[in-house]
C-alpha positions as CSV (number, residue, x, y, z in Angstrom):
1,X,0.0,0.0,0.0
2,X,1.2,3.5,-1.2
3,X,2.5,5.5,1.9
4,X,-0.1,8.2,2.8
5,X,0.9,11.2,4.8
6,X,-0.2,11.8,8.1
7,X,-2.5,15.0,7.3
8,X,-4.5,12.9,5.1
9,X,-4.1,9.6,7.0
10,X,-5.7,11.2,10.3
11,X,-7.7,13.5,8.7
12,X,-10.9,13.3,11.2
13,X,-14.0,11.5,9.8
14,X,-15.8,13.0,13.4
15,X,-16.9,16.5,14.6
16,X,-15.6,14.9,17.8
17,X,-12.0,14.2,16.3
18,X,-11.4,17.9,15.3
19,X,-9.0,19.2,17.4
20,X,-9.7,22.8,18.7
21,X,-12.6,24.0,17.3
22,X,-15.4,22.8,19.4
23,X,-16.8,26.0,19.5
24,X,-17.7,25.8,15.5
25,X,-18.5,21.3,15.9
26,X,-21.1,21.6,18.5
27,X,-23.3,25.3,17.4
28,X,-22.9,22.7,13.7
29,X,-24.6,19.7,15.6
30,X,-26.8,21.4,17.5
31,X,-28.3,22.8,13.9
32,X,-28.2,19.2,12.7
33,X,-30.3,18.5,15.9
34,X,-32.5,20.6,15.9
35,X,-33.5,21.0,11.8
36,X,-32.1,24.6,11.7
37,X,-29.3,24.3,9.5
38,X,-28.6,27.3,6.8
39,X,-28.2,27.0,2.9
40,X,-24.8,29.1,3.5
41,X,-21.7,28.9,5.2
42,X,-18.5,30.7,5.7
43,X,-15.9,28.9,7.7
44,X,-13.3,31.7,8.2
45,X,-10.0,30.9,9.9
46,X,-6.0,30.5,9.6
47,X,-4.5,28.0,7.2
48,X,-4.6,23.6,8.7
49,X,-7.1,24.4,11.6
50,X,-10.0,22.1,9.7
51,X,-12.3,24.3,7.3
52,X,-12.1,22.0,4.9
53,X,-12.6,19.1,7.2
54,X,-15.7,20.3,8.8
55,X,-16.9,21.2,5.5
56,X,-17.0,17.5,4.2
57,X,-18.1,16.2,7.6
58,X,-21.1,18.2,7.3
59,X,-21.5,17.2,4.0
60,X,-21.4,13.6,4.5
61,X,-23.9,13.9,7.5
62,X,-26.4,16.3,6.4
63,X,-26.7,13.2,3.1
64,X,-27.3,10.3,5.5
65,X,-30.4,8.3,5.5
66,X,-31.1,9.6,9.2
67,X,-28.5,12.7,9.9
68,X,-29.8,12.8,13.6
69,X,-29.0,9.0,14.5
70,X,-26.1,9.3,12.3
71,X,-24.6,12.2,14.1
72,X,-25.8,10.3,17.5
73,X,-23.9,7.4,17.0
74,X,-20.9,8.2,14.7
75,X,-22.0,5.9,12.0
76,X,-21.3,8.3,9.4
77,X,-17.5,7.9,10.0
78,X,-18.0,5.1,7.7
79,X,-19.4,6.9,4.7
80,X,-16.9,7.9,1.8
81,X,-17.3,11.8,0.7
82,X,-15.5,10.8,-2.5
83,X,-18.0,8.0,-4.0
84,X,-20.8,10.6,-3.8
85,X,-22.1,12.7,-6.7
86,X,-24.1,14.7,-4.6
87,X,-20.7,16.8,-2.8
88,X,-19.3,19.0,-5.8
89,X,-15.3,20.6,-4.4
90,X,-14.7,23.9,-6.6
91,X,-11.0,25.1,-5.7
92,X,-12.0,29.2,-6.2
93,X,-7.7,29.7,-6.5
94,X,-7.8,28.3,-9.9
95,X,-11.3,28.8,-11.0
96,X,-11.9,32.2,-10.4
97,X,-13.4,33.5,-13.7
98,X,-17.4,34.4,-14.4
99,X,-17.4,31.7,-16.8
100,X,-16.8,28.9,-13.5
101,X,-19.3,30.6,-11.6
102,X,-21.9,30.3,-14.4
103,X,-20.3,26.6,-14.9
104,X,-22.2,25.9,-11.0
105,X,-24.7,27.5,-11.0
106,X,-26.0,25.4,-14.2
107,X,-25.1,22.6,-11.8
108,X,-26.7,23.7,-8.9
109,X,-30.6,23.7,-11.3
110,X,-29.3,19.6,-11.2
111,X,-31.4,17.9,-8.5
112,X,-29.9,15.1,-6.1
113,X,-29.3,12.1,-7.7
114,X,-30.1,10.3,-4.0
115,X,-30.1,11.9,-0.9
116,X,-31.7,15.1,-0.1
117,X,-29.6,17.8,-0.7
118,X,-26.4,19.2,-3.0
119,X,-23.6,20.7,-1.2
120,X,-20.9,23.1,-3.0
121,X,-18.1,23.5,-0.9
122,X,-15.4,26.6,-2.4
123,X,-12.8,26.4,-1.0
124,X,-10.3,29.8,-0.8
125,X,-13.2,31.8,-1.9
126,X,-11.2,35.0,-1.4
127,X,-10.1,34.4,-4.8
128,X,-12.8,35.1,-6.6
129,X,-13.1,38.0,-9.2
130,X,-15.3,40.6,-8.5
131,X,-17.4,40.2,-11.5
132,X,-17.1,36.1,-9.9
133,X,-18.5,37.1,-6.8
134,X,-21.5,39.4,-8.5
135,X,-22.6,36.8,-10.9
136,X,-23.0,34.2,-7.4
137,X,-24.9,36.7,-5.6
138,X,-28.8,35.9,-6.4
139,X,-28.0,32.5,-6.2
140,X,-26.2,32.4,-2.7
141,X,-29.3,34.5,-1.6
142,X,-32.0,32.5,-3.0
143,X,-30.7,28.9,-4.1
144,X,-32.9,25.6,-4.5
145,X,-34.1,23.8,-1.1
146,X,-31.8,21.0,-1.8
147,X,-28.6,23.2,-2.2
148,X,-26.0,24.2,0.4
149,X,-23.2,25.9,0.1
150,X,-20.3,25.9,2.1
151,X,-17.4,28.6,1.2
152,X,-14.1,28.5,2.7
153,X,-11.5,31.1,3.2
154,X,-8.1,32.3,4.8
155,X,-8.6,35.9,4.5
156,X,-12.0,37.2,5.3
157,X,-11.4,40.7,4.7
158,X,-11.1,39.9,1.0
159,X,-14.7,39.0,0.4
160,X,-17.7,41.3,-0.5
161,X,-19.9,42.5,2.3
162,X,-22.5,41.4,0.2
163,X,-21.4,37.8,0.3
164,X,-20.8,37.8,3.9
165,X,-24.4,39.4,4.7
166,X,-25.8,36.2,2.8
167,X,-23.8,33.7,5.2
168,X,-23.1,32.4,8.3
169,X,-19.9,33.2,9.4
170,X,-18.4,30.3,12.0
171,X,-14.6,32.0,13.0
172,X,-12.4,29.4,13.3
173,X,-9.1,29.3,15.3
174,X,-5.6,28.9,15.9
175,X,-5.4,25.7,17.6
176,X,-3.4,25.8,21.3
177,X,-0.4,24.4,21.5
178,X,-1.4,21.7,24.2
179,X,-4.0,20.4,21.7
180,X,-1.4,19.9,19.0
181,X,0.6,17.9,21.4
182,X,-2.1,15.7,22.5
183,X,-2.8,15.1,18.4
184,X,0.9,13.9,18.0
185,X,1.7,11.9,21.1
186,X,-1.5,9.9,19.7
187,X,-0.2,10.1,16.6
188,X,2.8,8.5,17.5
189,X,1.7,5.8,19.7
190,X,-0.3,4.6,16.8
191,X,3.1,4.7,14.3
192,X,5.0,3.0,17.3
193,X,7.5,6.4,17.2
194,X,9.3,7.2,20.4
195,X,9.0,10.6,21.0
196,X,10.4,13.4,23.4
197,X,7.9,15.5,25.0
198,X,9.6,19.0,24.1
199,X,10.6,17.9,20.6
200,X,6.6,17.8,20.3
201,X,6.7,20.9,22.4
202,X,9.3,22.7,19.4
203,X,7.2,21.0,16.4
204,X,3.7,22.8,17.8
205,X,5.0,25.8,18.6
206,X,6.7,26.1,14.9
207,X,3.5,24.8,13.2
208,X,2.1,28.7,14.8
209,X,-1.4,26.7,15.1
210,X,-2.4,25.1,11.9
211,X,-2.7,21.4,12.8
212,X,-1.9,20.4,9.2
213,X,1.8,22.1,9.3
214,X,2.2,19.9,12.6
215,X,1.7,16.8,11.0
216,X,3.8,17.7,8.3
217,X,6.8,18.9,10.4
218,X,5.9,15.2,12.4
219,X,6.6,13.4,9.1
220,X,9.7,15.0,8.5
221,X,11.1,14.0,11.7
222,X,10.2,10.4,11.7
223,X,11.4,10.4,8.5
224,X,15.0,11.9,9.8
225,X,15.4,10.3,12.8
226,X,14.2,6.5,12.5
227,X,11.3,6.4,14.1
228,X,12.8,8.1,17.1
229,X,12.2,12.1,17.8
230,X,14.7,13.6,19.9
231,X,14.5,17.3,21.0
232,X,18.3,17.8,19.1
233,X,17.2,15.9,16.1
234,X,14.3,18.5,15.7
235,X,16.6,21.6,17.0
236,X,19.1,20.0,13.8
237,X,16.7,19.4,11.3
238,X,14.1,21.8,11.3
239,X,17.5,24.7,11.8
240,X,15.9,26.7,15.2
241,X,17.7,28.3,18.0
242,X,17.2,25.8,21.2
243,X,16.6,26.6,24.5
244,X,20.0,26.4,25.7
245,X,21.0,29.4,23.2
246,X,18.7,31.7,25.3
247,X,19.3,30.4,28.8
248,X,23.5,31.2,28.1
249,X,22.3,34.6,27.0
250,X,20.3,35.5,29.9
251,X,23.2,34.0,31.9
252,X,25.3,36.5,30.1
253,X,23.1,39.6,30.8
254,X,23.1,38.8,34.7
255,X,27.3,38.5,34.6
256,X,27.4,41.7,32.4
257,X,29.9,39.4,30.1
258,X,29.8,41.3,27.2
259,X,32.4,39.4,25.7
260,X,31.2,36.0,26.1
261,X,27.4,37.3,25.0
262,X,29.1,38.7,21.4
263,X,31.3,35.4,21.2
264,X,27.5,33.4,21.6
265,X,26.0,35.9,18.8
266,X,28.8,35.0,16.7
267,X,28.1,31.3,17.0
268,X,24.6,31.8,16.2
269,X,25.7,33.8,12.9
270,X,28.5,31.0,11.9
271,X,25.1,28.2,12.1
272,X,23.8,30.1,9.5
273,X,21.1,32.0,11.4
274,X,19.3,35.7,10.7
275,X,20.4,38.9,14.0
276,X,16.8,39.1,14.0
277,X,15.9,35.8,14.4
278,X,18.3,35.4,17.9
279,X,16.7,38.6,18.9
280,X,13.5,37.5,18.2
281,X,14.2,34.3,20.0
282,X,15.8,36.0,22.8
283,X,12.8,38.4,23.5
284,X,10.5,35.4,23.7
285,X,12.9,33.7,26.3
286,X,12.8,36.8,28.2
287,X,8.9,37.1,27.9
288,X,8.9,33.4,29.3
289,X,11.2,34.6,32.1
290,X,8.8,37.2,32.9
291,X,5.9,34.8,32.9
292,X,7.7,32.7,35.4
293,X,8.2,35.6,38.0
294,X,4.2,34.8,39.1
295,X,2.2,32.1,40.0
296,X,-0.9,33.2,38.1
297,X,1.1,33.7,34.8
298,X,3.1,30.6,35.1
299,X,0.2,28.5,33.6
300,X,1.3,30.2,30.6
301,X,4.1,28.6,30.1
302,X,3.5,25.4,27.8
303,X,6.3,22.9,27.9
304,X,7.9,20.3,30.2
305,X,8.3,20.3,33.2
306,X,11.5,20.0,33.8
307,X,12.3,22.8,30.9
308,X,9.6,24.9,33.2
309,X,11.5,24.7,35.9
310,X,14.8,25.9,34.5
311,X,12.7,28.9,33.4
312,X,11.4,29.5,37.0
313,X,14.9,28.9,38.3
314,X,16.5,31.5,36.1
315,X,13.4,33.5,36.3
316,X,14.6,34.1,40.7
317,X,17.6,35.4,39.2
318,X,16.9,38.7,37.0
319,X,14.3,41.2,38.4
320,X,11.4,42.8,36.6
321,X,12.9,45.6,35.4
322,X,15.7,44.0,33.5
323,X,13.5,41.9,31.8
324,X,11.3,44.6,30.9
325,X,14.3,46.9,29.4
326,X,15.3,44.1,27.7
327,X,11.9,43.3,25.8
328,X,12.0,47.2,24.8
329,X,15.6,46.9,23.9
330,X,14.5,43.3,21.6
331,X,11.3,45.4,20.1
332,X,13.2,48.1,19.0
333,X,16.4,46.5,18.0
334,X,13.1,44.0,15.8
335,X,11.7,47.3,14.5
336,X,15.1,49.0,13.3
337,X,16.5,45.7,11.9
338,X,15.6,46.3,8.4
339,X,16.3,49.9,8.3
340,X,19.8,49.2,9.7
341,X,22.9,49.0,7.0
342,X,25.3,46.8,9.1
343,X,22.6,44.7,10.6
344,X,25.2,42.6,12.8
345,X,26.6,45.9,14.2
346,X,23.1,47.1,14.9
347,X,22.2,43.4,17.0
348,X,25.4,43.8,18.8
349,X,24.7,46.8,20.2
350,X,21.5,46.2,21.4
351,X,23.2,43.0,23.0
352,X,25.7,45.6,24.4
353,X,22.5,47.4,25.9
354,X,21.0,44.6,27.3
355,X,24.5,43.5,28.9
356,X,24.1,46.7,30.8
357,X,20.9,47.8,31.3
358,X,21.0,47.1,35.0
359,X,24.1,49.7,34.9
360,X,23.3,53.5,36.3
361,X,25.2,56.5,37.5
362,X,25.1,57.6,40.7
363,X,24.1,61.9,40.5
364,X,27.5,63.8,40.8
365,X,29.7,60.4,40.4
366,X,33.1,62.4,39.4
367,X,35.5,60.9,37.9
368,X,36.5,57.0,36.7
369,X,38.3,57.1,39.6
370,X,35.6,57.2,41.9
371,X,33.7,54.7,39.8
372,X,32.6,51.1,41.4
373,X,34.6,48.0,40.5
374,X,33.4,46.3,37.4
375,X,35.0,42.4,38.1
376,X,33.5,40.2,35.9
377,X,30.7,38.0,38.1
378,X,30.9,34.3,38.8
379,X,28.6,32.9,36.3
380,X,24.9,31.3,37.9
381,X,23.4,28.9,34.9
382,X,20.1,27.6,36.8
383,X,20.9,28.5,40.4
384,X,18.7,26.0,43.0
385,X,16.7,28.4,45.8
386,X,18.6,27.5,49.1
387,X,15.0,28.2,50.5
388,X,11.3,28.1,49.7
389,X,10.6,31.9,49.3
390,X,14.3,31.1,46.6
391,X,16.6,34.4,45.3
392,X,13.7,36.7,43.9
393,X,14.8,39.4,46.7
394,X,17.8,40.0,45.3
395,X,19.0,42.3,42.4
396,X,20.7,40.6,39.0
397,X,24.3,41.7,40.4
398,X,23.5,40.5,44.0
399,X,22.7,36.9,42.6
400,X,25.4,36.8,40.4
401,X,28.0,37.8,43.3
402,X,26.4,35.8,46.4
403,X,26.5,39.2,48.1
404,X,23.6,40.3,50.3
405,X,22.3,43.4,49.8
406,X,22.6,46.3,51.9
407,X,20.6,48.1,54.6
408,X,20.6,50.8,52.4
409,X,19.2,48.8,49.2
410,X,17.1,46.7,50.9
411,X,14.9,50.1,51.3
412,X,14.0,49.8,48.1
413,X,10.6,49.3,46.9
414,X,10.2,45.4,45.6
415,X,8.8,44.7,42.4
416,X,5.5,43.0,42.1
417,X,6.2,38.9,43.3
418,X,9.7,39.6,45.0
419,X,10.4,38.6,48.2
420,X,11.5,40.8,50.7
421,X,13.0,38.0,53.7
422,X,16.8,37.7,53.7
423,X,18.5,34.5,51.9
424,X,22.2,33.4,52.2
425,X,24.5,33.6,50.4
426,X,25.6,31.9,47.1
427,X,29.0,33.2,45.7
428,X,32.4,33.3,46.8
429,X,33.9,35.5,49.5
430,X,36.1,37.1,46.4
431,X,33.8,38.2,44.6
432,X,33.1,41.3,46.9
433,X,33.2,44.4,44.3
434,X,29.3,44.9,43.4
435,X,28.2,47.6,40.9
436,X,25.9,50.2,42.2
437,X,23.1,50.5,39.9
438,X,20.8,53.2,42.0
439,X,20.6,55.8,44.9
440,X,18.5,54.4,47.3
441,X,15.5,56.4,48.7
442,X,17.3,56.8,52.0
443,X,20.1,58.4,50.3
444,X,17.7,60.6,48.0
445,X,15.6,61.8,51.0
446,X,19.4,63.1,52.4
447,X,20.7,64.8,49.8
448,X,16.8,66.6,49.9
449,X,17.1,67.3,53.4
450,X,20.6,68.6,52.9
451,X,19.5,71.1,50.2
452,X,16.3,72.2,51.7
453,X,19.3,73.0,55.0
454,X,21.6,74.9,52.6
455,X,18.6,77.2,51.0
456,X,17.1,77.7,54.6
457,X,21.2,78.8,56.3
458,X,21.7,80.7,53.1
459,X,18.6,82.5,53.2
460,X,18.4,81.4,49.1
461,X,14.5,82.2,48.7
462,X,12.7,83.8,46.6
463,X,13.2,87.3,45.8
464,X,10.9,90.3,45.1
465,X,10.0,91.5,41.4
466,X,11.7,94.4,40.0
467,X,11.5,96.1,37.0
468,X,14.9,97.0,37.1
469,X,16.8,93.4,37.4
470,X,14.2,92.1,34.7
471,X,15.9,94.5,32.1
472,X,19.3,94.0,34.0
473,X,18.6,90.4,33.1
474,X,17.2,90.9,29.8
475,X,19.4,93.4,28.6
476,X,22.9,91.0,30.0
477,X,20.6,87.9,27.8
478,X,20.6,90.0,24.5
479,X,24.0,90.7,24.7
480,X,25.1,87.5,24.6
481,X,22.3,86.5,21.3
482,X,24.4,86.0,18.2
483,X,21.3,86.6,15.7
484,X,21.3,90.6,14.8
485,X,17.5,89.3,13.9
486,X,17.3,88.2,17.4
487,X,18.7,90.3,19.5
488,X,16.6,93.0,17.6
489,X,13.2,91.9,18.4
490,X,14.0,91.3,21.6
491,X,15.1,94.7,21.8
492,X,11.9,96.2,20.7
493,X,10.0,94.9,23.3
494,X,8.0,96.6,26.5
495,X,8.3,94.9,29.7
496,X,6.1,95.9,32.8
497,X,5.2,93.8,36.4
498,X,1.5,92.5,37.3
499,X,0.1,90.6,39.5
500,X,3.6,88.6,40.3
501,X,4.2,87.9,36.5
502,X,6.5,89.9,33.7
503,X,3.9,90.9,30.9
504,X,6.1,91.5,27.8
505,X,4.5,93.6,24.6
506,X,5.5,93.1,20.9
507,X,4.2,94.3,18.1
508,X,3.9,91.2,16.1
509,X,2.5,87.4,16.2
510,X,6.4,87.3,14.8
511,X,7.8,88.7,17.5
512,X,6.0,86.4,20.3
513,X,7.0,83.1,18.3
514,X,10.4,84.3,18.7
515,X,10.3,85.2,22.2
516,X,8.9,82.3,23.0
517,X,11.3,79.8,21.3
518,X,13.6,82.0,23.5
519,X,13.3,79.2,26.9
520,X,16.7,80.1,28.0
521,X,15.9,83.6,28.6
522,X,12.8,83.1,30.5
523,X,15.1,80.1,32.7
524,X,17.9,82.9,33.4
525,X,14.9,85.6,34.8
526,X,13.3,82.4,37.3
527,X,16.8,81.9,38.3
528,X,17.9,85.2,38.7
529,X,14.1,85.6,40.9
530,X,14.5,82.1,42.4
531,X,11.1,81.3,41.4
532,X,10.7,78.1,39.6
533,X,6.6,79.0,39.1
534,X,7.3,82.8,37.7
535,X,5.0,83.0,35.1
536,X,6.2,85.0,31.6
537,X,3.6,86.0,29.1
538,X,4.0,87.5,26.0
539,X,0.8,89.7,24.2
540,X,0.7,91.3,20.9
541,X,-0.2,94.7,21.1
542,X,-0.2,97.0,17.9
543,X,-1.5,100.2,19.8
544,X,2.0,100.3,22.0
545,X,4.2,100.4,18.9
546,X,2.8,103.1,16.6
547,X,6.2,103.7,15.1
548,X,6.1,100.1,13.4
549,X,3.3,101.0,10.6
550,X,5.6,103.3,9.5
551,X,8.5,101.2,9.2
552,X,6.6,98.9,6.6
553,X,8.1,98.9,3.0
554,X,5.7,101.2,1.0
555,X,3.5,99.1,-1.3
556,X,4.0,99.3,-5.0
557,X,1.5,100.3,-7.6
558,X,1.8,98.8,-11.1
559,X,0.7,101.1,-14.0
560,X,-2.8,100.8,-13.8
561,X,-3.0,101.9,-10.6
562,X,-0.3,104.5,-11.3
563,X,-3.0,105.8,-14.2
564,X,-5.9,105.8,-12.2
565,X,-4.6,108.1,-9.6
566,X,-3.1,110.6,-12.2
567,X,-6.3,110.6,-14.1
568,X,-8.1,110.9,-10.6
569,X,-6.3,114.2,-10.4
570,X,-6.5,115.8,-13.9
571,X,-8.8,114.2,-16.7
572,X,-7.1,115.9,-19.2
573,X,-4.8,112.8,-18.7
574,X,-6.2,111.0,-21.6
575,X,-6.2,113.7,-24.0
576,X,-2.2,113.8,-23.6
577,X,-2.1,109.8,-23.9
578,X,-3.9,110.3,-27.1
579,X,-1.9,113.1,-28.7
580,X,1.6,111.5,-27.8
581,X,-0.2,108.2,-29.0
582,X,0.9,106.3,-25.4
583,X,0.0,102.7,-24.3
584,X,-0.1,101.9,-20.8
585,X,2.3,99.3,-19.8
586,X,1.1,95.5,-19.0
């Protein structure tokens, strides 16, 4: 017997064996049931989820000699779709044209040869011409009692609202990854193959939901491995990043090895792999990682258990905000990739980013001298908790160095699901030098306190309005503007006090733009006043500058108008223009 692929080997002959979709099987059934079924259907959904499967299972049923007991007790299983003239396939992809439509519709005035009705299933509909899709109307609205039609489609958005009105529309969906396990361990105990659980884990998360690319990948690794699926032999075959990849990254990150992270990058680009497909991969390890840092989320994470647990291990290890900088740092690094002309240089330093996103400044740190100890951290590849509550107290440099973190730090406000009790130790007494990554609040509530004590000894407070230091201030600002254009319209300004605020007066809504883009003038004058609050407003005011109408250029009068006036004046104007036989100018 010719080998048949496992698609069409295990295709389901049951609403009950569809995997996924029980949401469109049973609202089908119960119309069986209940003798409200439609003469139209549009199964909508991604590619391999079972359109076309639940198409011909209705099909076959709706034909049987009693659909109800048929559908009751699964004898219609047994029936062959392809011995029965009453099912007519039309794939719309290649016949698309008004002269296939007309083509069924003679078809559908052709009555049941047995059975009761006709079905038409179309399958990728979308592909229809418009003129296709306007000769089908009247008959989609209105067809015989013993036709049905069953359309089928990948990209809804394509077809006529028209169409759709004239349908029922089931949604179908992306089938979970769970479900697509549960297919292919069953699979495989059938086919006698020995399978890993996370090589079937790998194969239904790159089949992206469609149950059909599943089987397919399934194939291709019994077919490669001799009956025996291994989580490398898929990694090898199918050419993806493994898990490992990601958890020596992370591992990476939390030292701040830079060197060792560009070294792994290399790697991945010597296999033959994309930047963007390591980054890719690396923001969904990260998102895992962030999944695992709460209990409610954790169900999230579909895969082994033991491959779970390394997540949650490494998960105790990096806090929230690292992870969360580092998913920013992957999106953007995603969304410049393509605009970027030395792509590796562009990954690499986003991988330099995330190596030091935990890094900060201290305010006022000086020089390099001054500047923490940077020794490379001992590395922590899936450290165990020493205790139940495990290591999410601790910062990503804390972990990495076994050191416990100050009184100071230990201020600091947690992150959602991190503990706050104290754990021991893990590192080395060596490793000792720990980078500082941020003030404190204690130490920010001092250097506050000290300030507020400086401006109250020093008696720094505000200081009174005067007309006199604002054009001290103004005038010392304009000296200093290199622009003539500048410096003049902030010249030919009035300035006066009210109500605690400096009005200024121009003469223009040219002058106020200027002025206004002018925001290191109005910082020097709430300096000089020691008032953070002062309020500066600038008003256009024509009536204060009366000297500035007659600056304007004086307007220009072509010929005509030159003409007019002169004749205004003396009419005997045109009597000269005649006798001199004169043209006015154009």
């Amino acid at each position: 017997m010719a080998y048949i692929v496992s698609a069409r080997k295990y295709r389901p002959q049951t609403f009950e064996e569809v995997i996924g979709q029980e949401h469109v099987t049973s609202t089908i059934k119960n119309a069986l049931l209940s003798d409200k079924l439609a003469h139209a259907f549009l199964f909508c959904g991604p590619r391999g989820v079972g359109k076309t499967t639940c198409a011909r299972l209705l099909a076959k049923v709706i034909n049987m000699p009693d659909p109800k007991l048929s559908l009751t007790d699964g004898s219609y299983a047994d029936h062959d779709i392809d011995i029965s003239l009453n099912i007519v396939e039309l794939d719309a992809a290649s016949n698309n044209s008004v002269e296939n439509i007309r083509s069924l519709i003679d078809q559908v005035r052709v009555q049941p040869q047995q059975g009761k009705y006709k079905v038409f299933i179309i399958d990728e509909v979308h592909m229809l011409s418009q003129a296709a899709f306007n000769a089908f109307l009247k008959t989609l609205e209105e067809p015989p009692a013993y036709a049905i039609f069953i359309l089928a489609t990948t990209e809804r958005h394509k077809i006529l609202p028209t169409i759709l009105s004239r349908c029922q529309l089931y949604d179908f969906r992306r089938i979970q990854i769970p479900d697509i396990i549960t297919q292919l361990e069953s699979i495989a105990e059938k086919e006698n193959i020995s399978v890993e659980y996370d090589a079937l884990y790998v194969i239904a998360e790159k089949a992206d939901g469609a149950m059909r690319d599943a089987l397919s990948i399934f194939d291709r690794m019994a077919s490669a491995s001799t009956n025996k699926i291994t989580v490398q032999s898929v990694i090898d075959n199918l050419n993806i990043l493994d898990f490992e990849t990601f958890f020596q990254a992370v591992d990476c990150i939390l030292r701040e090895d830079a060197p060792e992270l560009l070294l792994l990058f290399d790697r991945v680009l010597k296999n033959g792999f994309e930047g963007d497909h390591f980054m890719n991969g690396l923001a969904q390890h990260m998102r895992n990682l962030l999944y695992s840092k709460q209990e409610p989320t954790q169900s999230l994470l579909q895969m082994s258990e033991d491959l779970k647990t390394r997540y949650l291990n490494q998960a105790r290890a990096i806090s929230f905000s690292t992870l969360l900088t580092g998913l920013n740092i992957a999106n953007s690094c995603d969304l410049d990739y393509s605009k970027a002309k030395d792509k590796r240089l562009h990954v690499e330093i986003s991988l330099l980013k995330l190596c030091y996103s935990s890094r900060a400044q201290l305010p006022d740190s000086g020089s390099d001298a001054s500047a923490p100890s940077l020794e490379k951290k001992t590395s922590i590849t899936n450290p165990a908790p020493s205790s139940e509550k495990g290591l999410s107290h601790l910062k990503p440099t804390d972990v990495a160095t076994g050191s416990e973190p100050t009184e100071e730090e230990s201020s600091i406000e947690q992150m959602p699901g991190d503990s706050t009790e104290s754990n021991p130790a893990v590192g080395s007494d060596s490793d000792k030098n720990i980078m500082i990554n941020t003030p404190s609040l204690s130490s920010i509530n001092d250097i506050i306190k000290e300030a507020e004590e400086e401006i109250a000894q020093n008696g720094h407070g505000p200081k009174p309005l005067l007309l006199e230091e604002v054009e001290e201030v103004w005038s010392s600002y304009v000296n200093g503007v290199e622009s003539s254009t500048t410096s003049n319209i902030l010249t030919n300004v009035l300035k006066e006090l009210k109500d605690d605020k400096i009005i200024i007066s121009v003469p223009s809504n040219i002058a106020r733009e200027e002025i206004q883009q002018e925001t290191d003038l109005f910082t020097s004058l709430r300096e000089h006043f020691n008032q953070n609050d002062l309020m500066i407003e600038v008003f256009v005011d024509r009536e204060k500058f009366p000297d500035v109408e007659d600056m304007k250029p004086k307007k220009l009068f072509t010929s005509k108008e030159k003409y007019d006036h002169l004749k205004s004046i003396n009419p005997l104007v045109d009597d000269l223009i005649n006798d001199l036989d004169l043209k006015l100018e154009t």
